[in-house]
PDB file of N, CA, C and O in Angstrom:
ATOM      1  N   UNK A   1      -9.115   1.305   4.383  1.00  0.00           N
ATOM      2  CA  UNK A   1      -9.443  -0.059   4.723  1.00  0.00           C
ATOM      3  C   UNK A   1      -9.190  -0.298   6.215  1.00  0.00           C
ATOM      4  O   UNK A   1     -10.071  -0.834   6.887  1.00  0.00           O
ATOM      5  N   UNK A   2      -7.818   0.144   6.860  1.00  0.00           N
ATOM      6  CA  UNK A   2      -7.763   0.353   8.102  1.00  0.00           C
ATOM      7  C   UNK A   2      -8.764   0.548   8.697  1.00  0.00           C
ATOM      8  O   UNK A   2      -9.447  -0.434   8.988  1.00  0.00           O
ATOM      9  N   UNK A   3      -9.176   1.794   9.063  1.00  0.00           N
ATOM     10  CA  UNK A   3     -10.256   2.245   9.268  1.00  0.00           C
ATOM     11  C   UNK A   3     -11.607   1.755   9.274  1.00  0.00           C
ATOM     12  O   UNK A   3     -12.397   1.955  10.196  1.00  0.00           O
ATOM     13  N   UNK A   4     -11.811   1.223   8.412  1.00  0.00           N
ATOM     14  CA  UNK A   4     -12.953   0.141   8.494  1.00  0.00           C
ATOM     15  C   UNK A   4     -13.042  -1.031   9.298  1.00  0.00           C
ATOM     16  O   UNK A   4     -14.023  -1.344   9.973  1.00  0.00           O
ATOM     17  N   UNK A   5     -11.869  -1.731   9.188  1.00  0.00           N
ATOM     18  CA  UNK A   5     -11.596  -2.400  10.124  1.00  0.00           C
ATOM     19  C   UNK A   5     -11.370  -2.228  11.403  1.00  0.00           C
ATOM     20  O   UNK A   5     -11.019  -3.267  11.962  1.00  0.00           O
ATOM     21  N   UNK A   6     -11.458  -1.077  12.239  1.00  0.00           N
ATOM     22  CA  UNK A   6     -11.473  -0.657  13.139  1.00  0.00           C
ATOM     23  C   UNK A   6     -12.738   0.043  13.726  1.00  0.00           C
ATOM     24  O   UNK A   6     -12.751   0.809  14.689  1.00  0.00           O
ATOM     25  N   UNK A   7     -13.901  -0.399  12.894  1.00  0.00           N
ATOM     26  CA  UNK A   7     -14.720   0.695  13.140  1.00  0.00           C
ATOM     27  C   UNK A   7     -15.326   0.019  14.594  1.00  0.00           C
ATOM     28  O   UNK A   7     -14.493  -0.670  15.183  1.00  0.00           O
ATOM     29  N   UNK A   8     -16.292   0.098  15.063  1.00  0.00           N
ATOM     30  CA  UNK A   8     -16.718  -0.334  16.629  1.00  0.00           C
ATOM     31  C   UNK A   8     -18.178  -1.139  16.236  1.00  0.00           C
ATOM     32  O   UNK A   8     -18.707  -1.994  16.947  1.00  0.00           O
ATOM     33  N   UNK A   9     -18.659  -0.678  15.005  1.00  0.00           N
ATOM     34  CA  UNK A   9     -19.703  -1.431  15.157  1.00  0.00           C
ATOM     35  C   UNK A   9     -19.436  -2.584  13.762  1.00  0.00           C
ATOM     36  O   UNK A   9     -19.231  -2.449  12.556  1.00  0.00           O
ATOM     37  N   UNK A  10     -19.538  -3.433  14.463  1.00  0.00           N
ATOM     38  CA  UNK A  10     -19.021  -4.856  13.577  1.00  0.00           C
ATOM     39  C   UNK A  10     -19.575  -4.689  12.256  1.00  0.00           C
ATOM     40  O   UNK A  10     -18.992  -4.982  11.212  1.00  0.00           O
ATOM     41  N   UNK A  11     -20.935  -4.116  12.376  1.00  0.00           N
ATOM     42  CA  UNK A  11     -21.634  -4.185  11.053  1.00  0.00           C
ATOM     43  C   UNK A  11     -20.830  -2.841   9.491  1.00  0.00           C
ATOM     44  O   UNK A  11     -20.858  -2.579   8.288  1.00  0.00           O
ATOM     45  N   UNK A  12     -20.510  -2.638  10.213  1.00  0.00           N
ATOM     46  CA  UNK A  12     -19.579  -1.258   9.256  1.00  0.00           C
ATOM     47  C   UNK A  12     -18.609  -2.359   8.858  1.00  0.00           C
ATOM     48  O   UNK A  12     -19.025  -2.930   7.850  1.00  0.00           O
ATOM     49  N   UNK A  13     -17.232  -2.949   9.390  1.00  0.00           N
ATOM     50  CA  UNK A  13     -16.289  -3.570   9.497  1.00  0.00           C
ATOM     51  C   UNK A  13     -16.561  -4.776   8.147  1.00  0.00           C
ATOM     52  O   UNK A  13     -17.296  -5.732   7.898  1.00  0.00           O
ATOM     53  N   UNK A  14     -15.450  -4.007   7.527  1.00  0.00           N
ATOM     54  CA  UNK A  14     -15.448  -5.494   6.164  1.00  0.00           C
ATOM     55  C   UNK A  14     -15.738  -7.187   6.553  1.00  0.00           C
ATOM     56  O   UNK A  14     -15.630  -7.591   7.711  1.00  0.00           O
ATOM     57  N   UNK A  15     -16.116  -8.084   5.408  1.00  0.00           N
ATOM     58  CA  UNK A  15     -15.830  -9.512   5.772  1.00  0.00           C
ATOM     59  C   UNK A  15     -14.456  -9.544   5.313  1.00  0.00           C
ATOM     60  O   UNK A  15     -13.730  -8.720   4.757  1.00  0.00           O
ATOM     61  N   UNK A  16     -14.322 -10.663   5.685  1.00  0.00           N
ATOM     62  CA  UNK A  16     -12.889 -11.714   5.301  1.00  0.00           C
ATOM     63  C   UNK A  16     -12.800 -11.898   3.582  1.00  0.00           C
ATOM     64  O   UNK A  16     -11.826 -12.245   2.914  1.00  0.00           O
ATOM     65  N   UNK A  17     -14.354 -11.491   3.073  1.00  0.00           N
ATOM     66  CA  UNK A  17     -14.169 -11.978   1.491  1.00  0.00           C
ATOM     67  C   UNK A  17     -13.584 -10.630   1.539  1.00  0.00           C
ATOM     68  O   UNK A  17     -12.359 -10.587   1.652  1.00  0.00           O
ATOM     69  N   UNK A  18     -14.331  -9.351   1.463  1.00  0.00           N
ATOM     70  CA  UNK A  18     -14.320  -7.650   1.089  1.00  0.00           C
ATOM     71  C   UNK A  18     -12.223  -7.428   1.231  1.00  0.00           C
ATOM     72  O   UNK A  18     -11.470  -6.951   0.382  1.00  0.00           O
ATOM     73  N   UNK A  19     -11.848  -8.041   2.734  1.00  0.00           N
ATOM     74  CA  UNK A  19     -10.299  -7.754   2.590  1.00  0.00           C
ATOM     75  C   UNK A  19      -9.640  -8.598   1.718  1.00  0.00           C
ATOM     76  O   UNK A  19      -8.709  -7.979   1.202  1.00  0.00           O
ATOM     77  N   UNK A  20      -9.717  -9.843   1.287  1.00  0.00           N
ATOM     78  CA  UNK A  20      -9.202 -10.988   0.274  1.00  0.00           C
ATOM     79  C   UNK A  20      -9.247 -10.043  -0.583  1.00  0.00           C
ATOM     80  O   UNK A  20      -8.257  -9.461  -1.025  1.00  0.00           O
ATOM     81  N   UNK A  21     -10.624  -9.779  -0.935  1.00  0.00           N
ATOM     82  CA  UNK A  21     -10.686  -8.906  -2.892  1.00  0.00           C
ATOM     83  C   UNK A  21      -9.973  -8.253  -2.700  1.00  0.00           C
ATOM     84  O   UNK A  21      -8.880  -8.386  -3.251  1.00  0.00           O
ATOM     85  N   UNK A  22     -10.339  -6.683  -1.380  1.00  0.00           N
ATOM     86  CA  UNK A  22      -9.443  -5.550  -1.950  1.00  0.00           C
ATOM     87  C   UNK A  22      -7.816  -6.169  -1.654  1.00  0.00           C
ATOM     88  O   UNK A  22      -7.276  -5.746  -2.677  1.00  0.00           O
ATOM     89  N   UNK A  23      -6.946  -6.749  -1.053  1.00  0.00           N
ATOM     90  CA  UNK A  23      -5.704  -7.266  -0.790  1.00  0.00           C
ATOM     91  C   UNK A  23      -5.456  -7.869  -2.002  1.00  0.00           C
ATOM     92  O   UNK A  23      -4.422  -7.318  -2.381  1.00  0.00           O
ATOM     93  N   UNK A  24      -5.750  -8.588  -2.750  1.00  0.00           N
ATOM     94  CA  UNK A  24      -5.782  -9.022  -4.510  1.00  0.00           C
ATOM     95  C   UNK A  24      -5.841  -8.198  -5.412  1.00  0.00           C
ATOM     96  O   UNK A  24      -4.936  -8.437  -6.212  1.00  0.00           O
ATOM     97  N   UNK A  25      -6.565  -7.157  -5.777  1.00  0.00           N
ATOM     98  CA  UNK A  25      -6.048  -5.978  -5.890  1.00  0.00           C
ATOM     99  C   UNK A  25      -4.859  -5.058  -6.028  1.00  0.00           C
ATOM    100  O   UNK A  25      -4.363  -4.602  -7.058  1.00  0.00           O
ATOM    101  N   UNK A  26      -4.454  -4.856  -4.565  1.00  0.00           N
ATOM    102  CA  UNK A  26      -3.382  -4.201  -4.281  1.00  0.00           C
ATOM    103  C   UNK A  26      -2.206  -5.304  -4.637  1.00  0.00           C
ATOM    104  O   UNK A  26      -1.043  -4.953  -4.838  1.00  0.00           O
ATOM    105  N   UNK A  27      -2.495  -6.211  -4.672  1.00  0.00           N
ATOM    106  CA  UNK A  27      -0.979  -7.296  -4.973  1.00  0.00           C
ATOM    107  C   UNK A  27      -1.036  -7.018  -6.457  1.00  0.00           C
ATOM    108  O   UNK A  27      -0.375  -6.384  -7.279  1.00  0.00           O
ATOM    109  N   UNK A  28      -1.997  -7.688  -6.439  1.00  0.00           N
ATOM    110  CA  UNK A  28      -2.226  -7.183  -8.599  1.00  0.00           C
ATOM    111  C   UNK A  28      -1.749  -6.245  -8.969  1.00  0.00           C
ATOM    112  O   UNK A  28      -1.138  -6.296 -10.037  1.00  0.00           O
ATOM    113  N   UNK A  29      -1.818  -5.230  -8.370  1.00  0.00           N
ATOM    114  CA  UNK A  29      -1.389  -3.739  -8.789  1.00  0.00           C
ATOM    115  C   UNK A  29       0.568  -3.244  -8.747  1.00  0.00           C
ATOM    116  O   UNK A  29       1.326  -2.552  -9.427  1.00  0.00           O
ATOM    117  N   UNK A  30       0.653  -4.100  -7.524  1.00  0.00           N
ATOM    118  CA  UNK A  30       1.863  -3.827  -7.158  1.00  0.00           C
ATOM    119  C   UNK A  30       2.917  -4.551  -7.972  1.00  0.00           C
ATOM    120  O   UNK A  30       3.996  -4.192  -8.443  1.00  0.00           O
ATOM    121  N   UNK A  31       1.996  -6.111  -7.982  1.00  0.00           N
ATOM    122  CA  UNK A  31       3.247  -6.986  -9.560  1.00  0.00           C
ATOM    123  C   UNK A  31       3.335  -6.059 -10.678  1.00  0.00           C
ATOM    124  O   UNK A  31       4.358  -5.944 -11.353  1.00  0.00           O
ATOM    125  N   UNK A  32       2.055  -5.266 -10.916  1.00  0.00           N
ATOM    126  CA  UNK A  32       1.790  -5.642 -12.482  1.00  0.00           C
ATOM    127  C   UNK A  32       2.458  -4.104 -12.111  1.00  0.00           C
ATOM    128  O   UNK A  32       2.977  -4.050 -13.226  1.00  0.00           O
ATOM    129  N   UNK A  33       2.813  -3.023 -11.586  1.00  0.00           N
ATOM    130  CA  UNK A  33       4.056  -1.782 -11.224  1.00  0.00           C
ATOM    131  C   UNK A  33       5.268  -2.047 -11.281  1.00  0.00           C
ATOM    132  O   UNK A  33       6.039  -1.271 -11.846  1.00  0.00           O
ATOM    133  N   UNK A  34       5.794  -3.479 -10.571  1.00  0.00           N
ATOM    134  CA  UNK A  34       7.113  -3.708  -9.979  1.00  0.00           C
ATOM    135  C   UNK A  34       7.655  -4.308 -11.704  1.00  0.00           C
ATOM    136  O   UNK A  34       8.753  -4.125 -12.229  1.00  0.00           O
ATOM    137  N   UNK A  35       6.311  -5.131 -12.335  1.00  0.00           N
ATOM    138  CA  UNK A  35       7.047  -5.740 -13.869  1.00  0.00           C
ATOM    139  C   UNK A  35       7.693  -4.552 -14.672  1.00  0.00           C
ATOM    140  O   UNK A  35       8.853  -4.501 -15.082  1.00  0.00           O
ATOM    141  N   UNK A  36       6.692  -3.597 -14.813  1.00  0.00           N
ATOM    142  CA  UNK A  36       6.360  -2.659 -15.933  1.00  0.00           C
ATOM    143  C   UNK A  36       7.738  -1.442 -15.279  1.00  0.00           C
ATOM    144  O   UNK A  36       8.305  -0.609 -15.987  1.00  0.00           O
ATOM    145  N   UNK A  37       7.978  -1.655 -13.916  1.00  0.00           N
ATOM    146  CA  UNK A  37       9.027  -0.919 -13.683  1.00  0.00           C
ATOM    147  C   UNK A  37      10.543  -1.495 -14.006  1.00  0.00           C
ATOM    148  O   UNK A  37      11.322  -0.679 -14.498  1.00  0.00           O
ATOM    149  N   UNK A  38      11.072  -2.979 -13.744  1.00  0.00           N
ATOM    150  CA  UNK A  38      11.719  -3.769 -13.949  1.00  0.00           C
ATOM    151  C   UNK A  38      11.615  -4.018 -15.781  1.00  0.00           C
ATOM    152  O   UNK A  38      12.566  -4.063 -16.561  1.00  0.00           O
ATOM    153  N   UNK A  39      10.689  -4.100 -15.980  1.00  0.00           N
ATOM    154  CA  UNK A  39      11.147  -3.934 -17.641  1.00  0.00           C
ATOM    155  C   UNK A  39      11.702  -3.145 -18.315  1.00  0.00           C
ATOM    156  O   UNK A  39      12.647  -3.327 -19.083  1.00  0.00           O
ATOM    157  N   UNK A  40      11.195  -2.292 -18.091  1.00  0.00           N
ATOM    158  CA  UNK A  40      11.830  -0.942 -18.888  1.00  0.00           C
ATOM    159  C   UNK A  40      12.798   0.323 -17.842  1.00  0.00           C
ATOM    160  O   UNK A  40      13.197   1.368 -18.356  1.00  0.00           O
ATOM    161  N   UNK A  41      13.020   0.027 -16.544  1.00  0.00           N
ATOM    162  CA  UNK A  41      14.131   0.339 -16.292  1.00  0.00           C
ATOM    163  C   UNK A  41      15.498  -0.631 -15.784  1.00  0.00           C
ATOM    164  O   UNK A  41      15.363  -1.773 -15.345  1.00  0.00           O
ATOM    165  N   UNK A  42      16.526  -0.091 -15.903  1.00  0.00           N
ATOM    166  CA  UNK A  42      17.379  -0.696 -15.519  1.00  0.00           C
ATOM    167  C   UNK A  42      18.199  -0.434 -14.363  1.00  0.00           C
ATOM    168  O   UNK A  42      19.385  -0.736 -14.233  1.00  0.00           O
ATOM    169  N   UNK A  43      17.260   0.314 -13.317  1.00  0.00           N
ATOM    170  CA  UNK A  43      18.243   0.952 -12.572  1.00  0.00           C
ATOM    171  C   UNK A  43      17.463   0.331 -11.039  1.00  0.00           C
ATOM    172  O   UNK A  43      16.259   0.404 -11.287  1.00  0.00           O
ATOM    173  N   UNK A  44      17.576  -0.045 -10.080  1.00  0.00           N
ATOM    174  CA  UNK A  44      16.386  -0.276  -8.808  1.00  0.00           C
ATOM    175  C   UNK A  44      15.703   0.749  -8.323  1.00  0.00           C
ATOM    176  O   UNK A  44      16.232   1.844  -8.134  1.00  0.00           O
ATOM    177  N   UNK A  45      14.588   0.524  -8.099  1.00  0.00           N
ATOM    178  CA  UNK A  45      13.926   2.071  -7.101  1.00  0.00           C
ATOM    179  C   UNK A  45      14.492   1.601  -5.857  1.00  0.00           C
ATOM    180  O   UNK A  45      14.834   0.543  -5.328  1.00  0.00           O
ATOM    181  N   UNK A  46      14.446   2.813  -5.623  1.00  0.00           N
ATOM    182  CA  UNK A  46      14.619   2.892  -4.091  1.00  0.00           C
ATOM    183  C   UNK A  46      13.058   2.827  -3.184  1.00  0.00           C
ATOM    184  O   UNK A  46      12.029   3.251  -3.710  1.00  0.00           O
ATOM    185  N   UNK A  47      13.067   2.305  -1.934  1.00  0.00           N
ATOM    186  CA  UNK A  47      11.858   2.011  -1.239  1.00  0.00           C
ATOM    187  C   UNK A  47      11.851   3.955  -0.603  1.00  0.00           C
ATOM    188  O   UNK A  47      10.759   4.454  -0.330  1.00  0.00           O
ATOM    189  N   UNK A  48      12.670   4.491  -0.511  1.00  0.00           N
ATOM    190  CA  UNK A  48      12.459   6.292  -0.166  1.00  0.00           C
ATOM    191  C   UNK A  48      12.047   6.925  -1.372  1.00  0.00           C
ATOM    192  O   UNK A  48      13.139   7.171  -1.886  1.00  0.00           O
ATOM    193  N   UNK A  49      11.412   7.235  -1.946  1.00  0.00           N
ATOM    194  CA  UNK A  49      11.051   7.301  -3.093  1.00  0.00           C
ATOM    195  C   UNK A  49      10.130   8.960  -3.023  1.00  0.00           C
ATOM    196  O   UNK A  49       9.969   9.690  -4.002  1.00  0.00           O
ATOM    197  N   UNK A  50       9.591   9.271  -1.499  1.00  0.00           N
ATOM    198  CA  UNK A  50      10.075  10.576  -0.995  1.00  0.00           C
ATOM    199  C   UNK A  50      11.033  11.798  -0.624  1.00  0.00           C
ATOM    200  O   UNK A  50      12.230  11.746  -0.341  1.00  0.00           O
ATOM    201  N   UNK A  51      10.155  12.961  -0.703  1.00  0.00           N
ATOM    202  CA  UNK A  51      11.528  13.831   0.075  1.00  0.00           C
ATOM    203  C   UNK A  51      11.105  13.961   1.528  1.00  0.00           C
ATOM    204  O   UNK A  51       9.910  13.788   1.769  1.00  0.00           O
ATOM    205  N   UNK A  52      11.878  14.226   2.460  1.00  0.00           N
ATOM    206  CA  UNK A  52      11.402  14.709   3.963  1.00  0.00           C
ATOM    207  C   UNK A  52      12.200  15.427   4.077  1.00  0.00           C
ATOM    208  O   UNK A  52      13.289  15.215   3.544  1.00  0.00           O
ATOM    209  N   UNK A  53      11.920  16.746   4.942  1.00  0.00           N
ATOM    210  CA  UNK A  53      12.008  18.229   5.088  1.00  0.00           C
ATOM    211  C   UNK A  53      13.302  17.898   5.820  1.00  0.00           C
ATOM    212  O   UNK A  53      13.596  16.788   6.264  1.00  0.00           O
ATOM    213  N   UNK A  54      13.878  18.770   5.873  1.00  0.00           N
ATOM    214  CA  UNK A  54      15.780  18.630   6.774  1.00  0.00           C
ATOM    215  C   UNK A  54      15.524  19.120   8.137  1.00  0.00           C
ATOM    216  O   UNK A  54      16.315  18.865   9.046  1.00  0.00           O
ATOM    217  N   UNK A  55      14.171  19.999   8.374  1.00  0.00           N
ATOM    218  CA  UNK A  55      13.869  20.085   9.929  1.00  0.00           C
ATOM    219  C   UNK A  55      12.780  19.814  10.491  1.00  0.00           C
ATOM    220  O   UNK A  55      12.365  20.248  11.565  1.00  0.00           O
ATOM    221  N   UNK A  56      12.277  19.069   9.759  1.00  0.00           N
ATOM    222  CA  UNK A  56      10.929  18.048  10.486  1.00  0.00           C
ATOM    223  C   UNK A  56      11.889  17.150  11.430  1.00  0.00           C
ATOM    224  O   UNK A  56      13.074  16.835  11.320  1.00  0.00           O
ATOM    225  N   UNK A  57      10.865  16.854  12.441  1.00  0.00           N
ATOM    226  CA  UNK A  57      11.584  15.889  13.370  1.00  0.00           C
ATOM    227  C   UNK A  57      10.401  14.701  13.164  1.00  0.00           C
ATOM    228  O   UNK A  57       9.200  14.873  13.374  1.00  0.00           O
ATOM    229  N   UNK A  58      11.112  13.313  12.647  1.00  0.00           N
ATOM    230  CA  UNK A  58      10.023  12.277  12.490  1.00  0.00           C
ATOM    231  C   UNK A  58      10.323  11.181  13.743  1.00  0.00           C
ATOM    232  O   UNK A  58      11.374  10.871  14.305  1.00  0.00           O
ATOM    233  N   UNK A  59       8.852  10.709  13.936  1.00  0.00           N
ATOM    234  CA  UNK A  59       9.061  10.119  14.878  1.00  0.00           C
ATOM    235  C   UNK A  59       8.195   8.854  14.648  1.00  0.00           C
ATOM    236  O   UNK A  59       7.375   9.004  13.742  1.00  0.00           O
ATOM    237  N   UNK A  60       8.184   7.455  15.349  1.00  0.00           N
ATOM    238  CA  UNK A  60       7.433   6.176  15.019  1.00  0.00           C
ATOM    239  C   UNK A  60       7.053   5.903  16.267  1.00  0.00           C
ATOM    240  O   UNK A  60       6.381   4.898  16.502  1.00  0.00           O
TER     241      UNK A  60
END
């Protein structure tokens, strides 16, 4: 979606409806994960929920 939104020629580049839907979506998806995770466990996830290598060097 990034990506699209970045593209150079406007006409590629989503509307304002295309990001609403897909962003509704992804919220939808993420409640209806966070319930179904919160219901039936009792423990919190953690937001690291990855592994990263002990000699990668990460950088931002």
């Amino acid at each position: 979606m990034i990506m699209r939104c970045w593209d150079a020629r406007d006409t590629h580049r989503p509307t304002f409806k295309e990001l609403y839907t897909e962003i509704f979506k992804y919220l939808q998806r993420y409640k209806k994960n966070d319930y179904e995770n919160t219901s039936t466990n009792t423990t919190t996830a953690t937001p690291l929920n990855y592994q990263t290598h002990p000699r990668a060097i990460y950088t931002s």
